[in-house]
ROFIKE-67130 format. One line per field, with one value per atom (N, C-alpha, C): residue number from 1; atom name; x, y, z. Coordinates in pm, whole numbers, m for minus. Example, Ala and Ser with C-alpha at 12.3 -4.5 7.8 and 13.67 -1.06 7.14 Angstrom:
BEGIN
i <- c(1	1	1	2	2	2)
at <- c(N	CA	C	N	CA	C)
xx <- c(1319	1230	1320	1285	1367	1290)
yy <- c(m569	m450	m330	m225	m106	3)
zz <- c(780	780	780	708	714	787)
//
This chain:
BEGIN
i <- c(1	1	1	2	2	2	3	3	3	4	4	4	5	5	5	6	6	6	7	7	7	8	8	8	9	9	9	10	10	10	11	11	11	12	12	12	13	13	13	14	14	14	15	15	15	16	16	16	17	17	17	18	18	18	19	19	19	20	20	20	21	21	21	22	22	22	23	23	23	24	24	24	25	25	25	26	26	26	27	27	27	28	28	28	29	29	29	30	30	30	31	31	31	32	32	32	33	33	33	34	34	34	35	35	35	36	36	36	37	37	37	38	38	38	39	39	39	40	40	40	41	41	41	42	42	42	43	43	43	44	44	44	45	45	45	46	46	46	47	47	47	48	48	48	49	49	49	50	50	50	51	51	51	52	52	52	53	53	53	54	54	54	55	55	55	56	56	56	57	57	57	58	58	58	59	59	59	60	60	60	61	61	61	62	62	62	63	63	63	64	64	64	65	65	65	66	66	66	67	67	67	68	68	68	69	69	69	70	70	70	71	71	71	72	72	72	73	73	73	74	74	74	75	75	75	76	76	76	77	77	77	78	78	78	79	79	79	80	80	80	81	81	81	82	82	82	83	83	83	84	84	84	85	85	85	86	86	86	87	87	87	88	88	88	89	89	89	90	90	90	91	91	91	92	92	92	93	93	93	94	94	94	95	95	95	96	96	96	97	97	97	98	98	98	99	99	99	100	100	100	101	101	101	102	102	102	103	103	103	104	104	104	105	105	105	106	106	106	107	107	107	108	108	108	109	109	109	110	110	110	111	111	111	112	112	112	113	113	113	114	114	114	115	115	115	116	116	116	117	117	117	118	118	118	119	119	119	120	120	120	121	121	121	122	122	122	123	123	123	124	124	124	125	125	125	126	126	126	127	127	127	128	128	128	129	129	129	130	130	130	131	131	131	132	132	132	133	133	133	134	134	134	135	135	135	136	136	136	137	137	137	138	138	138	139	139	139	140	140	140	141	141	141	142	142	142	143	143	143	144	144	144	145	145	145	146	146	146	147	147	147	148	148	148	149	149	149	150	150	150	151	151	151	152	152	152	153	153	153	154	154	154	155	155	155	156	156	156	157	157	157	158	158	158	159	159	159	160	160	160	161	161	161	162	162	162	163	163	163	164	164	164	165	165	165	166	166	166	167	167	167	168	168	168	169	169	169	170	170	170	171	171	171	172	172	172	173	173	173	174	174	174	175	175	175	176	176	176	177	177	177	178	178	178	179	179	179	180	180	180	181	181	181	182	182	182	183	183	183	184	184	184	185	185	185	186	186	186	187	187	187	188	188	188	189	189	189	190	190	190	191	191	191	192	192	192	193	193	193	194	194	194	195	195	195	196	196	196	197	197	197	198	198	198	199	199	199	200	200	200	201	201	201	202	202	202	203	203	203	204	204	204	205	205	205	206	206	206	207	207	207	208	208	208	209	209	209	210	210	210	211	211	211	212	212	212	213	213	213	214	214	214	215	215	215	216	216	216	217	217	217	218	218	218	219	219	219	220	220	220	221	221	221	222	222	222	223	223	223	224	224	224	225	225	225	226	226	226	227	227	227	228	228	228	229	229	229	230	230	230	231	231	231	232	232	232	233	233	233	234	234	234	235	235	235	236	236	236	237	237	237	238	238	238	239	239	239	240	240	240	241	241	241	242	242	242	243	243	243	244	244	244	245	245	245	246	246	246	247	247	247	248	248	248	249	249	249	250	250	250	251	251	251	252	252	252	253	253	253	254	254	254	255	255	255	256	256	256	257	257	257	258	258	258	259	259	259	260	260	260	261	261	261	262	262	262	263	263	263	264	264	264	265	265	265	266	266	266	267	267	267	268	268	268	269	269	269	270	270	270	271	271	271	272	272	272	273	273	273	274	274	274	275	275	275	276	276	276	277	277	277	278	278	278	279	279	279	280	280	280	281	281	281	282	282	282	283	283	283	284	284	284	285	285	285	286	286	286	287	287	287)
at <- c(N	CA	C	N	CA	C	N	CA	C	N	CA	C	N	CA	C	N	CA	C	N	CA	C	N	CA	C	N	CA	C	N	CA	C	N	CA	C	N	CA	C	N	CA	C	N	CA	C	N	CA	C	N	CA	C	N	CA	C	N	CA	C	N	CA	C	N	CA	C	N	CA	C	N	CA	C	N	CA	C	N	CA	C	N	CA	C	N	CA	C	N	CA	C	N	CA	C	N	CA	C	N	CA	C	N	CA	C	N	CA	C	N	CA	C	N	CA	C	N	CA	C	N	CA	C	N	CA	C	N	CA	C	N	CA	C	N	CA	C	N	CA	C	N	CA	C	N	CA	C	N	CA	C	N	CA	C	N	CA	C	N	CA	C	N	CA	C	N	CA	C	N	CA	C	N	CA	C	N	CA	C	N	CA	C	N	CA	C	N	CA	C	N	CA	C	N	CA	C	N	CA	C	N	CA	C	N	CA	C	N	CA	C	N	CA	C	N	CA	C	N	CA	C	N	CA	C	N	CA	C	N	CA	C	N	CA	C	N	CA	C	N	CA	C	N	CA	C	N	CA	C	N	CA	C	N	CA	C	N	CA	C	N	CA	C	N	CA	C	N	CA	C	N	CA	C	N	CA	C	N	CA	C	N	CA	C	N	CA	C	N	CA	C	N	CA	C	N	CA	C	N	CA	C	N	CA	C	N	CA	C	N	CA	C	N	CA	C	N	CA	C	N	CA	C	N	CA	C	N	CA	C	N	CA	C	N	CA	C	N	CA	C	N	CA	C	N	CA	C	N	CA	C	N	CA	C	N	CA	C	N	CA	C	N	CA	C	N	CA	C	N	CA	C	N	CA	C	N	CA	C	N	CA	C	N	CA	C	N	CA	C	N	CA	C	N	CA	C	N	CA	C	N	CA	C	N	CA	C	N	CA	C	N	CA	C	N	CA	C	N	CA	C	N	CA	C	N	CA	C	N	CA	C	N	CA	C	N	CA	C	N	CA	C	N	CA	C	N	CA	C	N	CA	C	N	CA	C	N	CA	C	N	CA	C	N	CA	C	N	CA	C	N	CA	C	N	CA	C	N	CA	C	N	CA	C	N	CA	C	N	CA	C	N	CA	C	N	CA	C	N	CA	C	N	CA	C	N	CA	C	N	CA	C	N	CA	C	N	CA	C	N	CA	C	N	CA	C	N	CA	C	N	CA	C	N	CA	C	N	CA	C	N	CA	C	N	CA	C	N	CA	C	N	CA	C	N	CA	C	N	CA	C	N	CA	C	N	CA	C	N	CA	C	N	CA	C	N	CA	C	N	CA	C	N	CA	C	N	CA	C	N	CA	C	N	CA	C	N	CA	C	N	CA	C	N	CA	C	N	CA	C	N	CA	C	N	CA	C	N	CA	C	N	CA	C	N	CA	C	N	CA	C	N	CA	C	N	CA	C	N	CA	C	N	CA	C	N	CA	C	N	CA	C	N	CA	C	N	CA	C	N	CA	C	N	CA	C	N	CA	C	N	CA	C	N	CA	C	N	CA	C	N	CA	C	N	CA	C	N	CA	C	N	CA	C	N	CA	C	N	CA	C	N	CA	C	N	CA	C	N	CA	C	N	CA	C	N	CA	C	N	CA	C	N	CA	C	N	CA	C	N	CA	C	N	CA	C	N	CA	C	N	CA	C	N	CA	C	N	CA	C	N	CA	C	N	CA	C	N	CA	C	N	CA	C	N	CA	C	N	CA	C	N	CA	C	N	CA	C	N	CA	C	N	CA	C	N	CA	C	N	CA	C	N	CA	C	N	CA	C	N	CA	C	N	CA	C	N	CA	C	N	CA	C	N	CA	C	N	CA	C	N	CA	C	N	CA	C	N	CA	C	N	CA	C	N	CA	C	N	CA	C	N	CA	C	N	CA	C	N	CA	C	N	CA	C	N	CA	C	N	CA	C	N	CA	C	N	CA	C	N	CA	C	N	CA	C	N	CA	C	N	CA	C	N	CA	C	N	CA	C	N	CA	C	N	CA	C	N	CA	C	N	CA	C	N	CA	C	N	CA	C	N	CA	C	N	CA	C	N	CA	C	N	CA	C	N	CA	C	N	CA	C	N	CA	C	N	CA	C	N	CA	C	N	CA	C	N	CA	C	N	CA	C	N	CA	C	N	CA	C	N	CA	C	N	CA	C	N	CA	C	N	CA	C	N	CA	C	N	CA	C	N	CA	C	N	CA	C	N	CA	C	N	CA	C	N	CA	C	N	CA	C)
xx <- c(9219	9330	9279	9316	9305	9391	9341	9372	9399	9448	9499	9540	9536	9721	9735	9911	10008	9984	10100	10132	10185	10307	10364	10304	10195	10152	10282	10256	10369	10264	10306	10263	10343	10325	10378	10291	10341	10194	10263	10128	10126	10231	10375	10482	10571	10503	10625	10582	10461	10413	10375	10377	10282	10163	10114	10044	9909	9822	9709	9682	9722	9702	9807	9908	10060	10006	10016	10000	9878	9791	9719	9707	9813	9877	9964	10050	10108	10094	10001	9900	9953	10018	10069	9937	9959	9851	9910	9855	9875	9814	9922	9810	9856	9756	9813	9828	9869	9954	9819	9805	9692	9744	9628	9624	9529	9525	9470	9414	9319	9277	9167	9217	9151	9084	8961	8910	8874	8940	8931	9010	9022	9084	9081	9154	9158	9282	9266	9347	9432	9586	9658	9644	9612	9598	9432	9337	9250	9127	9165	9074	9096	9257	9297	9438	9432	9561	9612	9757	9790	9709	9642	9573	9491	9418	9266	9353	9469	9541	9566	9630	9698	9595	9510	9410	9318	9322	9262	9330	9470	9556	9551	9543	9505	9402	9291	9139	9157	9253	9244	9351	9450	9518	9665	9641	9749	9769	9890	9903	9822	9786	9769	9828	9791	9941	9892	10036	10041	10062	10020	10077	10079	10143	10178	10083	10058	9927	9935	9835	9805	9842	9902	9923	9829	9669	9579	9576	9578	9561	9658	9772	9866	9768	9744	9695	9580	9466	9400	9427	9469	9592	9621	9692	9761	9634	9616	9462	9394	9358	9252	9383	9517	9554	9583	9595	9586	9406	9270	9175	9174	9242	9254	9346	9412	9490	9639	9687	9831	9893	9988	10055	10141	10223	10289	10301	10336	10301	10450	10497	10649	10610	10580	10585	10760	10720	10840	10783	10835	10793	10853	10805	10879	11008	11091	11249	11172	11259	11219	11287	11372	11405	11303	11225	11102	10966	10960	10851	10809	10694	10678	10625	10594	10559	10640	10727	10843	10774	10712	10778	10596	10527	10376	10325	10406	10409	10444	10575	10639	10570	10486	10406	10303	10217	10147	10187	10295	10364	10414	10402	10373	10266	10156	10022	9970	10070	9989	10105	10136	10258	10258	10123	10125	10118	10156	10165	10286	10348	10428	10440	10508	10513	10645	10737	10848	10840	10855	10863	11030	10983	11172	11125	11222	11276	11357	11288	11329	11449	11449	11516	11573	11440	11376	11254	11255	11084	11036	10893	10869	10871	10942	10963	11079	11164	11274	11224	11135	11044	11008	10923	10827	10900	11015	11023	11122	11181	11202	11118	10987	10877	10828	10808	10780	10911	11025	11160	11075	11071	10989	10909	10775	10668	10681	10774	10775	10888	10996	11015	10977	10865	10748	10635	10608	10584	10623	10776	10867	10878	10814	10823	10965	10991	11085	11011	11098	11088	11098	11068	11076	11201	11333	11457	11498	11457	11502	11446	11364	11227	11272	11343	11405	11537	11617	11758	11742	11594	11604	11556	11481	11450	11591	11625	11770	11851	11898	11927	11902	11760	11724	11761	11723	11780	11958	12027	12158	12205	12099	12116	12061	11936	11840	11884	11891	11890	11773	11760	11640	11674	11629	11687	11530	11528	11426	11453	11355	11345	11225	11255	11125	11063	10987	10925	10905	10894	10891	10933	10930	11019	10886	10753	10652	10584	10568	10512	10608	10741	10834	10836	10795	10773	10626	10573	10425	10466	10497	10527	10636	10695	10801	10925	10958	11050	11179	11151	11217	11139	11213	11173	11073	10983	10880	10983	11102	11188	11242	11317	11392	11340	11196	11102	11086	11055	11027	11102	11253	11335	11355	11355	11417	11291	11175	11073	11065	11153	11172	11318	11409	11547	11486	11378	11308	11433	11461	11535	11512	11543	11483	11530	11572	11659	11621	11760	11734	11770	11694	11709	11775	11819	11875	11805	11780	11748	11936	11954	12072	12003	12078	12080	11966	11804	11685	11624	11696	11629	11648	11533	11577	11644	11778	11829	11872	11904	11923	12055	12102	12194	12263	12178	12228	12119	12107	12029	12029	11961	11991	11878	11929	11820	11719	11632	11510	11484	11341	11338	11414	11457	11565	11694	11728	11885	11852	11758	11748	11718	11681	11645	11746	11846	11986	12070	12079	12114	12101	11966	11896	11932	11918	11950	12111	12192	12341	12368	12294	12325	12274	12202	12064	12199	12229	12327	12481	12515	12617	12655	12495	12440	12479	12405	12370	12523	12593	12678	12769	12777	12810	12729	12633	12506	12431	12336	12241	12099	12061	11899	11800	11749	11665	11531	11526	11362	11374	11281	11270	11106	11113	10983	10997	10934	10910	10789	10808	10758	10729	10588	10525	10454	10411	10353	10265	10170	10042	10059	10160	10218	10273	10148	10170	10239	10201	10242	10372	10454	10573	10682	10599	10626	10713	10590	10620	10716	10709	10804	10940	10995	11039	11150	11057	11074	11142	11059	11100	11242	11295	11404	11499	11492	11595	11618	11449	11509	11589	11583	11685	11836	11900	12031	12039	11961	11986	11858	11935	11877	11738	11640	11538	11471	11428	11360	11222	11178	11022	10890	10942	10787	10853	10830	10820	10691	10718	10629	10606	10488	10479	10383	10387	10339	10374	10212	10224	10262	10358	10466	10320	10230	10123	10128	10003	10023	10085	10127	10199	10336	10389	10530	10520	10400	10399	10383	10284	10293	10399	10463	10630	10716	10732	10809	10719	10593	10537	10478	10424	10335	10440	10386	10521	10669	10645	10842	10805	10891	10916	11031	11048	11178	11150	11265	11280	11377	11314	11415	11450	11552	11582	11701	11677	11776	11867	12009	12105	12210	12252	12343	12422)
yy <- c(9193	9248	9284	9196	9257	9357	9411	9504	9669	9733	9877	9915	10016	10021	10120	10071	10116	10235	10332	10492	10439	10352	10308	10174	10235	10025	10017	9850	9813	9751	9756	9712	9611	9489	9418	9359	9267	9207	9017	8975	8837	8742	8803	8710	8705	8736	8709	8601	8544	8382	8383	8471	8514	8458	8347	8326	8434	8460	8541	8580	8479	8496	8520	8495	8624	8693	8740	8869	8996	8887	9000	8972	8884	8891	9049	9071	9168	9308	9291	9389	9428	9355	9394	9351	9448	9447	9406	9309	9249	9248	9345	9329	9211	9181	9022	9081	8978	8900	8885	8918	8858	8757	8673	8550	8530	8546	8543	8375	8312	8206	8239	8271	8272	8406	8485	8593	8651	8505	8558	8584	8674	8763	8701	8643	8578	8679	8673	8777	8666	8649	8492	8540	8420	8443	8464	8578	8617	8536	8485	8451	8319	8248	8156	8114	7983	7934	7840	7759	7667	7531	7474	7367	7377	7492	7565	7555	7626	7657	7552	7445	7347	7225	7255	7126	7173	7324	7390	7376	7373	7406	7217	7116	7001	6953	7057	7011	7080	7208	7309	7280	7201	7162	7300	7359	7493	7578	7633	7739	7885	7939	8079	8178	8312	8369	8474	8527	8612	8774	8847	8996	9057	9156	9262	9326	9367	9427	9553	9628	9760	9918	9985	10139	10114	10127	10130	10097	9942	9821	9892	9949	10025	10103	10213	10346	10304	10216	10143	10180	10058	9989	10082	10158	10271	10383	10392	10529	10444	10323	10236	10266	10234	10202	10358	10469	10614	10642	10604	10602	10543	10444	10327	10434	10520	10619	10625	10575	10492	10688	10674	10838	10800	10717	10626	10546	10514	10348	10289	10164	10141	10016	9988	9890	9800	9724	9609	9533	9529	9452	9377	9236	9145	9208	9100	9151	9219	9316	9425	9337	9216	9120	9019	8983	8892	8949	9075	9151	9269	9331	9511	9564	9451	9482	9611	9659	9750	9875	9848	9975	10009	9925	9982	10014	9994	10062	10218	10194	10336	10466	10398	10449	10540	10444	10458	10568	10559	10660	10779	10822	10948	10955	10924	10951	11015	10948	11047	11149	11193	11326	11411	11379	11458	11372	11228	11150	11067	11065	10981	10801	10787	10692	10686	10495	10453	10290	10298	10161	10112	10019	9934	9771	9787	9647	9554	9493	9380	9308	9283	9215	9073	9024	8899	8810	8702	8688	8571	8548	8389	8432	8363	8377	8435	8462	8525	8708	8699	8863	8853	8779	8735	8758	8711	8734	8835	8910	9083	9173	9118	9229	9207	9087	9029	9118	9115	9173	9352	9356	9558	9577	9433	9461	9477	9354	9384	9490	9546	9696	9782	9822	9894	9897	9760	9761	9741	9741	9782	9989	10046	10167	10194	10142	10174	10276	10373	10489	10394	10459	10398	10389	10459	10400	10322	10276	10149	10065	10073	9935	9867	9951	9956	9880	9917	9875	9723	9708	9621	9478	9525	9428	9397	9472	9445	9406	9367	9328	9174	9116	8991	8971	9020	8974	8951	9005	8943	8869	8769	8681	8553	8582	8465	8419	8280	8214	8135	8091	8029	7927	7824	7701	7645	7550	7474	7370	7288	7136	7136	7158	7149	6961	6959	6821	6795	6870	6824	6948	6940	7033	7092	6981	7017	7148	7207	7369	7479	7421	7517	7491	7355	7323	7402	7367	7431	7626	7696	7798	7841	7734	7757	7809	7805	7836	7756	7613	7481	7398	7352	7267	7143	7066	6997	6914	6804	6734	6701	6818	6814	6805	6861	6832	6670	6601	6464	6350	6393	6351	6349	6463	6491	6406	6452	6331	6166	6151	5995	5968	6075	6028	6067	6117	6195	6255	6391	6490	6589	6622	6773	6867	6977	7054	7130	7165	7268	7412	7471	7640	7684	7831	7924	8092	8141	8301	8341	8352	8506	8590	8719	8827	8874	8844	8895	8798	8696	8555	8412	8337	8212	8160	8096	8039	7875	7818	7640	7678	7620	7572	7377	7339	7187	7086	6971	6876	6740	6716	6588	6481	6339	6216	6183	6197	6179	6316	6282	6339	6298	6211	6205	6219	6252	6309	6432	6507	6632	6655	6618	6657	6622	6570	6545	6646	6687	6802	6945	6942	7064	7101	6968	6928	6999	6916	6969	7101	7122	7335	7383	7356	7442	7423	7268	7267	7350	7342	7432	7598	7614	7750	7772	7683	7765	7679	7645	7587	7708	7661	7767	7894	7891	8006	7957	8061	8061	8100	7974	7988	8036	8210	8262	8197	8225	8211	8120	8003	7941	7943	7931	7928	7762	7680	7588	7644	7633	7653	7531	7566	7423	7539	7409	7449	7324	7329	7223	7090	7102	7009	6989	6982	7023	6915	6807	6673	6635	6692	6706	6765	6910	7034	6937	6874	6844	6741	6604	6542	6608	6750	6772	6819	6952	6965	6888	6760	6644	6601	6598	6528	6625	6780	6888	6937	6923	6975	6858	6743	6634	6648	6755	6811	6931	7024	7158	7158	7248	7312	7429	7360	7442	7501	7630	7702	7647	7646	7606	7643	7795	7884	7829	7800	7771	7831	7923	7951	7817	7827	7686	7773	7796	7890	7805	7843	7830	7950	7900	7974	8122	8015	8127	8131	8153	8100	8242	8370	8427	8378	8300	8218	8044	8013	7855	7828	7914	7838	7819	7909	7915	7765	7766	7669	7516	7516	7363	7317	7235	7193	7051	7032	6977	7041	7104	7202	7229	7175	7190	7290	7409	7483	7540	7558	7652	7768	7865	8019	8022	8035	8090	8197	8257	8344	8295	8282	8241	8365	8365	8462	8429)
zz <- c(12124	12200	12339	12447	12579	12651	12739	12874	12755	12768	12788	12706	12588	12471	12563	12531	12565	12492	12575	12491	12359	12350	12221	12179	12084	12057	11953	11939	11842	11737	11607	11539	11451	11386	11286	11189	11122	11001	11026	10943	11010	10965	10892	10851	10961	11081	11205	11232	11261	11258	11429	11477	11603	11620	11718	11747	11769	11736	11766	11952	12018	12141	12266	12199	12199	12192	12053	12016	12081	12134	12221	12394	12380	12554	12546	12457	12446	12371	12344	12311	12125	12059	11948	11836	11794	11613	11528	11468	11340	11157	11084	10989	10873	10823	10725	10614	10563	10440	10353	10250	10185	10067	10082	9977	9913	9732	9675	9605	9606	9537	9459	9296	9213	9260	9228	9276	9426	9499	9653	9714	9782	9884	10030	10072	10223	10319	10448	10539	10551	10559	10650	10831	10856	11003	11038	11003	11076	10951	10806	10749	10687	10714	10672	10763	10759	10848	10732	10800	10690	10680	10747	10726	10626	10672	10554	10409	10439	10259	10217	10250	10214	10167	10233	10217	10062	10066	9942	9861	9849	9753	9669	9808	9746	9682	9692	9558	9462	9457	9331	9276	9331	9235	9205	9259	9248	9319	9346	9476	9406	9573	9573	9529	9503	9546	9679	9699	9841	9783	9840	9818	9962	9990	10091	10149	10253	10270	10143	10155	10138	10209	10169	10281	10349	10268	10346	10407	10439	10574	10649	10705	10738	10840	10741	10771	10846	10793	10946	11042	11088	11200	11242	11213	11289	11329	11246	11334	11416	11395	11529	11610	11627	11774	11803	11719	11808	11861	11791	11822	11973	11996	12076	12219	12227	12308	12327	12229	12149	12112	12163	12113	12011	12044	11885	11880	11759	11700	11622	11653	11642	11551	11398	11271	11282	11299	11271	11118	11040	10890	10870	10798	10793	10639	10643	10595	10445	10400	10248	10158	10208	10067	10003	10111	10069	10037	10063	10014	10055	10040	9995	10105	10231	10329	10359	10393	10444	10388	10237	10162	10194	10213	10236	10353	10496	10593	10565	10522	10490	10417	10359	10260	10347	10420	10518	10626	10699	10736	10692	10592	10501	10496	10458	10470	10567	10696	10871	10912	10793	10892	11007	11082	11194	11293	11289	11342	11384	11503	11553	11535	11400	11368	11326	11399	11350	11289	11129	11079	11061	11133	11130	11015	10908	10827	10908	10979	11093	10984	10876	10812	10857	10879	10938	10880	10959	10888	11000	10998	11097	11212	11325	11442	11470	11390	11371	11405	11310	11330	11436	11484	11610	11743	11755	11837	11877	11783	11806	11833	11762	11831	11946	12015	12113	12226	12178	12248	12282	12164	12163	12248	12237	12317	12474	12526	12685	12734	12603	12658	12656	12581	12572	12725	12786	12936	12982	12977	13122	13127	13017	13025	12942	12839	12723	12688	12558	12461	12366	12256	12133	12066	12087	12043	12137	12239	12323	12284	12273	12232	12116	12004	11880	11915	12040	12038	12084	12196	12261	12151	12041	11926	11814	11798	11748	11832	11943	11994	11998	12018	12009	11865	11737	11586	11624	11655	11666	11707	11855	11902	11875	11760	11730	11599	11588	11485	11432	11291	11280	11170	11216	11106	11092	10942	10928	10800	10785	10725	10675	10518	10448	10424	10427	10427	10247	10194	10012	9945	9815	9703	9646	9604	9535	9554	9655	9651	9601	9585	9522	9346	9332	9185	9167	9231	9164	9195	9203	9221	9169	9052	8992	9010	9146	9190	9155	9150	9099	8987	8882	8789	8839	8793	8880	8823	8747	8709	8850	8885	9008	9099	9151	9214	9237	9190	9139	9161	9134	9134	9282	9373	9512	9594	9572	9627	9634	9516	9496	9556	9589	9644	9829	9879	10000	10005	9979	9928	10099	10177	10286	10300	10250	10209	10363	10428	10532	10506	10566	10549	10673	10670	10779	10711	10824	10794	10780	10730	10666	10585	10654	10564	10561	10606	10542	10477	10447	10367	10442	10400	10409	10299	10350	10224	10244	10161	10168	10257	10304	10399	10308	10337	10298	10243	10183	10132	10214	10256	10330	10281	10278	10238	10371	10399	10463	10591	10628	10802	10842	10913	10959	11045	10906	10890	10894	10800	10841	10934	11032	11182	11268	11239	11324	11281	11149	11112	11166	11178	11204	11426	11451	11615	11617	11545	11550	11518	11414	11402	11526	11567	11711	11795	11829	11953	11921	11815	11790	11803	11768	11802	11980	12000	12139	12258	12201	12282	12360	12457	12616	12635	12566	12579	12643	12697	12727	12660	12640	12544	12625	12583	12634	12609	12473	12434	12303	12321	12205	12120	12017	11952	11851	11847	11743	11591	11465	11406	11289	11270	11165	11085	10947	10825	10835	10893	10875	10965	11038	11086	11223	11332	11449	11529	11504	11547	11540	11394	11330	11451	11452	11582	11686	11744	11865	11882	11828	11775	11738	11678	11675	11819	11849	11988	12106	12111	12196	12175	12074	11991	12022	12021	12024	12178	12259	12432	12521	12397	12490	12500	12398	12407	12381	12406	12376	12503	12606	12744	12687	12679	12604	12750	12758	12877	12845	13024	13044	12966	12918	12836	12711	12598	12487	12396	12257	12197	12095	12007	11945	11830	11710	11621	11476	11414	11313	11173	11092	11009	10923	10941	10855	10696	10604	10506	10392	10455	10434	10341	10454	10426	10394	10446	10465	10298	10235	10120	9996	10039	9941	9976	10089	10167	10169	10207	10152	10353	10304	10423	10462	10614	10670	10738	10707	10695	10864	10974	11085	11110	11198	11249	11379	11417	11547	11544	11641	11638	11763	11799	11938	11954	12069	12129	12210	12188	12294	12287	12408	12445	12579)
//
């Protein structure tokens, strides 16, 4: 983390899908997602990315699993950035429907009662999170308070949408989320099911037969989205699949007025490994 903390650091954990070097352009702390393989303990983000997972998950033959940080990891975090000269500290967590993140900040925040601490349930996730806190962080150095910083991140969640295109079914079969039958079946029809954040979740939206179509799909929701708006901030997001990214990208700023800064972030294996390697999306803000 370079330059200064702020009076209000911000804090989030690594299911916003924040690039590492964002994140300490803007001075925000990140604590991860842990992923367990077999008796090991990996950080997502600072001890594992999705390439590392995915390529592991292809010799072992089986997914990881993920859990929430710890209060502890919390309670860290938060005393380094008051150690650090931080008077308070403002937790954005990824959404309390996908996991316990929320409730182990919170936790954490009882632990320091003499401490100026506010955890917000972004009720978000990905870049969807990412870039509400990103919204917090530069009102935080424009000299925001912390219920502005708060209004000014909710604010971006009401304007950002987030769509995506999973590239296979198989990490949802192996994680039993879906029958490996149907699995199998959707691989042999090239099945791409697209998602949308509602509500706190990603949920299917529609099924479409190849890349494709799902990516004309995914082009036509974005442009529908943002039609007679103005697209502030866009982020592209991949799961092992940077090349995918960009290709993607290329295909969507040719009809949707995409701004010059573009974030480009990987989903993190937090979230990437539920969803499957390949899976290309973008979040943006229009208003």
């Amino acid at each position: 983390m370079t330059g200064a903390i702020p009076k209000i650091a911000i804090v989030t954990d690594t299911d916003a899908s924040l690039p590492r070097a964002l994140a300490s352009r803007y001075r925000i702390w990140q604590v991860p997602i842990m992923v367990q393989f077999g008796d090991e303990s990996l950080r997502a983000v600072y001890d594992l990315d999705d390439a590392t997972a995915f390529a592991r998950i292809a010799l072992e033959g089986r997914l990881p699993t993920t859990a929430a940080p710890t209060p502890g990891q919390f309670v860290e975090t938060f005393r380094e950035a008051f150690d650090q000269g931080a008077e308070q500290v403002l937790c954005f967590t990824v959404s309390s429907k996908v996991s316990a993140t929320w409730q182990a900040a919170q936790t954490a925040r009882d632990l320091l009662p003499q401490r100026d601490i506010t955890v917000i349930d972004t009720r978000s996730l990905s870049m969807g999170q990412g870039l509400m806190v990103l919204a917090a962080a530069e009102a935080v150095a424009a000299g925001a308070s912390v219920p502005e910083a708060v209004a000014a991140a909710t604010r971006t969640r009401e304007h950002t949408s987030l769509y995506a295109a999973l590239a296979t079914l198989k990490y949802l079969a192996m994680s039993g989320r879906i029958g490996s039958l149907t699995a199998r079946m959707a691989e042999a029809l090239h099945v791409c099911p697209i998602l949308s954040l509602q509500d706190g979740e990603l949920v299917m939206l529609e099924k479409t037969r190849t890349r494709k179509k799902a990516w004309a799909r995914l082009i036509a929701r974005v442009q529908q989205r943002a039609a007679g708006k103005h697209v502030q901030r866009v982020a592209f997001i991949h799961a092992a699949a940077p090349e995918a990214m960009r290709e993607f990208e290329s295909r969507l700023c040719r009809v949707v007025p995409c701004p010059a800064e573009r974030i480009y972030a990987e989903m993190t294996p937090g979230l990437s490994l539920h969803a499957g390697a390949g899976l290309v999306g973008v979040a943006l803000v229009a208003e």
